[in-house]
C-alpha positions in Angstrom: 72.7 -23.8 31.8 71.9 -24.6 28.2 68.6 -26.7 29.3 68.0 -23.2 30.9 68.1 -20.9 27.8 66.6 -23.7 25.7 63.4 -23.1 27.9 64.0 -19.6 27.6 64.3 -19.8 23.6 61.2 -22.3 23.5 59.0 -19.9 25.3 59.7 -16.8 22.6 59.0 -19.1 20.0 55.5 -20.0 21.6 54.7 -16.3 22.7 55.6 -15.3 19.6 53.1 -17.5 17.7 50.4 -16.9 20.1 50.8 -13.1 19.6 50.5 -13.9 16.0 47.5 -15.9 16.4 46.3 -13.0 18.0 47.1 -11.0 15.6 45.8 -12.3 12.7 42.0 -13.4 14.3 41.8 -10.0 15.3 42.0 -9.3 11.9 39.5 -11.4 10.7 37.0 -10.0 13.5 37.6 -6.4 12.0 37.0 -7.4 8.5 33.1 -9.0 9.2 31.8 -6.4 10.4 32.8 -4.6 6.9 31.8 -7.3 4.8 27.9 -7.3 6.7 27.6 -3.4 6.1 27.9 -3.8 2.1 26.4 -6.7 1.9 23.1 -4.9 3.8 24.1 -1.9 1.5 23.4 -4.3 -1.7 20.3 -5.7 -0.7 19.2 -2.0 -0.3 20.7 -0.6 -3.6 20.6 -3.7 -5.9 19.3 -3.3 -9.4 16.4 -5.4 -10.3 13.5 -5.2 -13.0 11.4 -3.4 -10.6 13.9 -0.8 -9.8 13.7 0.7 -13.4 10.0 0.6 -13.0 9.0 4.4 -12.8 5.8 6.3 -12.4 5.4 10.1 -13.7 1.8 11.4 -11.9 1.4 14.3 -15.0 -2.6 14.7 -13.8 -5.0 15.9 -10.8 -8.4 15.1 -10.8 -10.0 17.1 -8.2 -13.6 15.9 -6.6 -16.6 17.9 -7.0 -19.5 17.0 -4.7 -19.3 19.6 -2.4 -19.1 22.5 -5.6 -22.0 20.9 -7.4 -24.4 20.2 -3.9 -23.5 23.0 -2.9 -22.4 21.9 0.5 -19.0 22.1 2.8 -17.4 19.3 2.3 -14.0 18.1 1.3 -12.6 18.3 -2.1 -9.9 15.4 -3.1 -7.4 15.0 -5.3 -5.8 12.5 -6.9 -2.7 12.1 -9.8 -2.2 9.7 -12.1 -0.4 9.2 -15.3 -0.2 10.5 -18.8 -2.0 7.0 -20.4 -5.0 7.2 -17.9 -8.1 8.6 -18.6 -11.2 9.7 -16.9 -14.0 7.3 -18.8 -16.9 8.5 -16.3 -17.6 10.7 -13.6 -21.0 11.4 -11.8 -22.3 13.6 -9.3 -25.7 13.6 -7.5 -27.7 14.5 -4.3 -26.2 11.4 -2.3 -22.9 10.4 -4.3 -20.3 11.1 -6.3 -18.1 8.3 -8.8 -15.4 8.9 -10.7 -13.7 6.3 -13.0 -10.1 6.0 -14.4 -9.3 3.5 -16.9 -5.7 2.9 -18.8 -5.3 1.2 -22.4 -5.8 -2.3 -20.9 -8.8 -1.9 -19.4 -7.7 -1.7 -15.4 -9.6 0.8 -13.2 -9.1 2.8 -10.4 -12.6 3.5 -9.2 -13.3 6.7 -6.8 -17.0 6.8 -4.3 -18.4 9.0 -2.2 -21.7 7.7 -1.3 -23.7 9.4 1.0 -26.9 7.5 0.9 -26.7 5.8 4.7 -24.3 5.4 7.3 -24.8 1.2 7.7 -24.4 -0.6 4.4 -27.3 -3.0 4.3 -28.6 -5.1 1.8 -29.4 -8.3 0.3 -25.7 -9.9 -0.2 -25.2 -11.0 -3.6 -21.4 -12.7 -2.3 -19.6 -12.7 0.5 -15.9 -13.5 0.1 -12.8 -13.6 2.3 -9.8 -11.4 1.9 -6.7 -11.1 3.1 -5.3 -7.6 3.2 -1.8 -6.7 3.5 0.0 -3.3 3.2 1.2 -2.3 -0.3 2.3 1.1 0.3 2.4 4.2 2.1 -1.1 7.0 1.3 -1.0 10.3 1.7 -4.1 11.0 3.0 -4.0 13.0 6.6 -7.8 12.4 7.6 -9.0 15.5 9.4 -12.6 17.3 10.1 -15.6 17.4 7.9 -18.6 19.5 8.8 -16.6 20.2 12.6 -16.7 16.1 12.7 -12.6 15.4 13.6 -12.0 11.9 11.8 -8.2 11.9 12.8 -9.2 8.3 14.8 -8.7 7.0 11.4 -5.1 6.8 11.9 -2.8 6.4 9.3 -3.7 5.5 6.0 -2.4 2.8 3.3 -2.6 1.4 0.2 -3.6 -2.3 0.6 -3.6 -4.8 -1.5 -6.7 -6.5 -1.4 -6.2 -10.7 -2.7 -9.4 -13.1 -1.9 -9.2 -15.9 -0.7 -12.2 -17.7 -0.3 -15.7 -17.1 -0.7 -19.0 -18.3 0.8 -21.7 -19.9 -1.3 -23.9 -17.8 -1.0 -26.9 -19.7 -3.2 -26.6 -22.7 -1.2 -25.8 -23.8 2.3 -23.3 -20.9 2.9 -20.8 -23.3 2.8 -17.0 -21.4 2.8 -14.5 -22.9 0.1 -10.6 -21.8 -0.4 -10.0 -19.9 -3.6 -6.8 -20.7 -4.5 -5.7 -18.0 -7.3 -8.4 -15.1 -5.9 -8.5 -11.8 -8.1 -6.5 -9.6 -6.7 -7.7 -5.4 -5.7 -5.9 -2.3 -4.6 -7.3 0.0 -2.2 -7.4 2.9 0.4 -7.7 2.1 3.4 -7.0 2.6 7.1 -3.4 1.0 8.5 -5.7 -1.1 11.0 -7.3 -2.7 8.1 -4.2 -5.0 7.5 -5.7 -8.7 8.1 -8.7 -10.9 7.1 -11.5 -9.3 6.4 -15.1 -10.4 5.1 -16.5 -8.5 2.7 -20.2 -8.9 1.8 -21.3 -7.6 -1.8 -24.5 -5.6 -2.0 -25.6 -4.1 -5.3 -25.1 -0.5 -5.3 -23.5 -0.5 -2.7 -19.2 0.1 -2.0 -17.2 -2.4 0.0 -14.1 -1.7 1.1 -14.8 1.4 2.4 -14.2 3.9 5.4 -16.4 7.0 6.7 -15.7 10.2 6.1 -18.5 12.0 6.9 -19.7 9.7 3.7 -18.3 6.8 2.5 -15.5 6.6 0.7 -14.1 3.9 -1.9 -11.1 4.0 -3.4 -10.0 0.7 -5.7 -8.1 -0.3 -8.3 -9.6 -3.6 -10.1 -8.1 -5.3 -13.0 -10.4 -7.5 -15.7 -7.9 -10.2 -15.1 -8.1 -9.9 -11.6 -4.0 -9.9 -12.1 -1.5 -6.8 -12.7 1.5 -6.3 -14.1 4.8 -4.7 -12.3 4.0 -1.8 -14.3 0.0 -1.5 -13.6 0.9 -2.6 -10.1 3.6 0.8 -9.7 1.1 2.9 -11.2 -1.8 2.0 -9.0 0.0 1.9 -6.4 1.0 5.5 -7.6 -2.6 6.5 -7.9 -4.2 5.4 -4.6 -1.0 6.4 -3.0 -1.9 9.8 -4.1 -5.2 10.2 -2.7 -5.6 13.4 -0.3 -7.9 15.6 0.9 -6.7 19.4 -0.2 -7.6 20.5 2.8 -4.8 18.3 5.3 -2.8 17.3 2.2 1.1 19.0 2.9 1.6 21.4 0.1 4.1 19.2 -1.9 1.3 17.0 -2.3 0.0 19.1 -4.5 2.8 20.3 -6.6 1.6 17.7 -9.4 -0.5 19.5 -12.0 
């Protein structure tokens, strides 16, 4: 008898630390979930130096080649900020540049150029560069002249870092660059990748046609930018539309 109900007083003592095993592990499973969640909040709301970065688009410059050639085609716009300028800004039969500078000498250089459809020319350089995506654009491409260029897809604001070159006076030889200047640009999603670009005097690289080819980059004396030039580049490009497509709030900047 009393081997009996020491069994029976062993056995509570074991189901009742098992149960409290239980207990407490399912505690600890119901806290990790928790403790993921804000730590994926904090990565997303964290404070850094480029958090306080910010960019106020006061300005529109609207394109003019259509107006002044007295042909349909579309008029862009573009914002930018308060210390930006417009240094220059030309308009003829086959092309149209515009050219905004800041205090320290970085551009962001708009071209329509008209003048043929296949960019050929004796190549001055040829350099490789890689081109990832920097930000979302808000240029919607659409139809010039009853052309649709919606196969464009979406758009992006690439940055643009070479990476080698060719030598081009020589044997064509390719060489790694290892601290290539670095470019901003508009361009098509798709564009994301290697590319080869081939310099031709007069000529724009880093373009796409839109009934005309258009070039839109940001270049720095440097070939470097700061966070801030970097945000307000970014900013600029990323602002690009054409008025016709462009959503109205895209053009609630004045």
């Amino acid at each position: 008898m009393k081997y009996r109900m020491l069994c029976v007083l062993l056995a509570v003592v074991i189901t009742s630390g098992w149960l409290s095993g239980c207990s407490s592990d399912g505690d600890k499973t119901n806290e990790q979930p928790e403790q993921a969640a804000n730590s994926q909040q904090s990565d997303r709301t964290g404070s850094g130096p480029g958090d306080t970065i910010t960019v106020d688009l006061l300005h529109t410059y609207t394109t003019r080649f259509g107006e002044v050639n007295q042909l349909t085609y579309p008029r862009f716009s573009f914002d930018y900020p308060d210390n930006w300028k417009i240094t220059s800004e030309e308009v003829t039969e086959i092309a149209e540049e515009v050219t905004l500078t800041n205090d320290t000498g970085i551009t962001v250089t708009y071209w329509n150029f008209h003048g043929m459809r296949d960019l050929t020319g004796p190549t001055r350089d040829m350099n490789r560069v890689d081109v990832t995506r920097a930000a979302d654009a808000s240029f919607v491409p659409g139809y010039v002249q009853a052309t649709d260029y919606s196969d464009l897809g979406a758009f992006m604001v690439g940055k643009l870092k070479t990476v080698g070159q060719y030598d081009m006076l020589g044997d064509g030889a390719y060489q790694e660059t290892d601290n290539g200047p670095v470019r901003y640009a508009l361009l098509p999603e798709r564009e994301v990748g290697e590319q080869e670009e081939c310099v031709i005097v007069g000529l724009p690289t880093f373009s796409f046609w839109y009934g005309g080819h258009i070039s839109l980059i940001a270049n720095s004396p440097s070939g470097e930018f700061t966070e801030q030039e970097e945000k307000e580049v970014v900013a600029i490009l990323s602002s690009f539309r054409d008025d016709a497509t462009a959503p109205a709030s895209a053009n609630s900047l004045s």
